[in-house]
N, C-alpha and C positions, 0 to 999 in steps of 0.2 A: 425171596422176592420182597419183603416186607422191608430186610434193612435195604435194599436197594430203594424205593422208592420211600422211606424216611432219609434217604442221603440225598438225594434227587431235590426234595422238596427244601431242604436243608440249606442246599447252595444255590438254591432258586433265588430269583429278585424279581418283583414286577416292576414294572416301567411303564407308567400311564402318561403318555406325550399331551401339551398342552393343546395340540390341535391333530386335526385329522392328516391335514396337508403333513406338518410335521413326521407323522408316522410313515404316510407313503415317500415322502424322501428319504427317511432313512432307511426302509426298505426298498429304495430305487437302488442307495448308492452304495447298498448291499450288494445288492443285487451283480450292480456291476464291478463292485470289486470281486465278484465270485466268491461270496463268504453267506455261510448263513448269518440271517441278525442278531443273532446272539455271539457269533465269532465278532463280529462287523462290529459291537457296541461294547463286548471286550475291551480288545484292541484298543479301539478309540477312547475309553475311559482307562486304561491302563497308560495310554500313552501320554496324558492328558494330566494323570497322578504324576508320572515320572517326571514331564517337563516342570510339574512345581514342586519336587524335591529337590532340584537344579537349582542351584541361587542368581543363577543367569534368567531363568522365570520368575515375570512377575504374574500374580493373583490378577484378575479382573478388576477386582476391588481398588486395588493399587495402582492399576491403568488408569482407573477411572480419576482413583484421587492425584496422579500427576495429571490427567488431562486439565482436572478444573484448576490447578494450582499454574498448568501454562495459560490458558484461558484468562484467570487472572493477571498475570504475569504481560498478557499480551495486551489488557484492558488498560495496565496500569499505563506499559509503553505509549500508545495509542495517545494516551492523555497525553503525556509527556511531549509528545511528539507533535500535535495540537500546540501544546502552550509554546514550543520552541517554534515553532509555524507563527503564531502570532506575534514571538519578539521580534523574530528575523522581520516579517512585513515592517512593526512599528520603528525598527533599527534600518528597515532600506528608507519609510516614510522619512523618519529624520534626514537620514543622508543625503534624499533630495534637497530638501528645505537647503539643508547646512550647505550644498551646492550652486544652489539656485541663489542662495543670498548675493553676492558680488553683482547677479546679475540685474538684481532688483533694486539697487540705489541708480539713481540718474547720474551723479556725482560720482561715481569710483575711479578711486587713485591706487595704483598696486596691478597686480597679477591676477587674471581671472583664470582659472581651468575650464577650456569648452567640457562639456558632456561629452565622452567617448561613446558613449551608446547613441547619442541623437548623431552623431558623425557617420558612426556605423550603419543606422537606421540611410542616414543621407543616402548613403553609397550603395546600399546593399539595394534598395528600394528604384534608385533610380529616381520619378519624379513620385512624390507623397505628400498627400495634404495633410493640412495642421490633424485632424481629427484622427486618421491614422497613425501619425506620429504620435500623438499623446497614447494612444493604442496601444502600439506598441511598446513604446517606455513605460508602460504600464503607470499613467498617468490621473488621476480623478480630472478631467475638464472641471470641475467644481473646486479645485485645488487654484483658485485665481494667481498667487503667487508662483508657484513653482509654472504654473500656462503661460504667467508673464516672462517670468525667467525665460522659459525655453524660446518664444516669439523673439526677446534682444538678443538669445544667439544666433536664430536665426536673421535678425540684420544682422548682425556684425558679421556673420559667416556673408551676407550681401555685399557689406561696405566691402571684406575684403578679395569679392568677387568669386568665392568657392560655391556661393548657389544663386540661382537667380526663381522670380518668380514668373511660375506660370499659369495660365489658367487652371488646369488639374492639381497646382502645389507645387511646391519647392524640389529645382531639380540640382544638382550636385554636379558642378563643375571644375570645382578644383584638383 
């Protein structure tokens, strides 16, 4: 009886769970696998060794330290994505400007290109006032030059009779 219980005690382990709650769930889900909790916590620490002798498992540890290294990874994008956010705006800014110029000499001799977007805006909208329009073309009203631009295509789109004004704003007739 003596070596049985020096064997006993031998391959004993205790297990003091960090909380109480802890210990009655793992005695629930004992419970309901029908296994006493010593089978139940076997098991599950055997199964648990095997999955990290598997080179297909990773450690917790290594979870963790890919998590932060995407974390980072997603930080760094984020920026990046930001700063190409802000060329794109200052690269459409210019291209209004660089558009809007023809329109803003009193004197031009040459070729202007209308705005296909304020054409589209015309049509799509049906009748819309200036302040919408600039709205929509994603426009500063504080942009005096390009606001100017866009008013002398809207005459010239009058002189050549595709919109006319009306009390609610420019409606698209052409």
């Amino acid at each position: 009886m003596v070596v049985k219980s020096k064997q006993l005690t031998d391959r004993s382990i205790y297990v003091y769970l960090p909380t109480l709650e802890m210990a009655k769930e793992w005695k629930g889900l004992a419970e309901k696998s029908k296994l006493p909790i010593s089978r139940f916590v076997i098991e599950h620490v055997e199964n648990s060794l095997k999955q990290e002798q598997k080179k297909a498992y990773e450690s917790r540890a290594e979870l963790l330290k890919q998590l932060k290294e995407k974390d980072e990874e997603i930080a760094k994008l984020r920026k990046q994505i930001r700063m190409y956010e802000m060329l794109s705006e200052n690269q459409e800014k210019e291209l209004k400007k660089y558009r809007a110029k023809p329109f803003q000499q009193d004197k031009f001799e040459g070729v202007r290109e209308f705005d296909k977007d304020l054409i589209h805006v015309l049509k799509k909208e049906g009748t819309v006032d200036s302040d919408k329009i600039l709205k929509l073309l994603d426009v500063d009203p504080k942009d005096t030059d390009i606001v100017k631009a866009i008013n002398r295509q809207l005459h010239l789109f009058q002189a050549y009779e595709l919109v006319e004004p009306t009390p609610r704003g420019w409606r698209w007739v052409g």
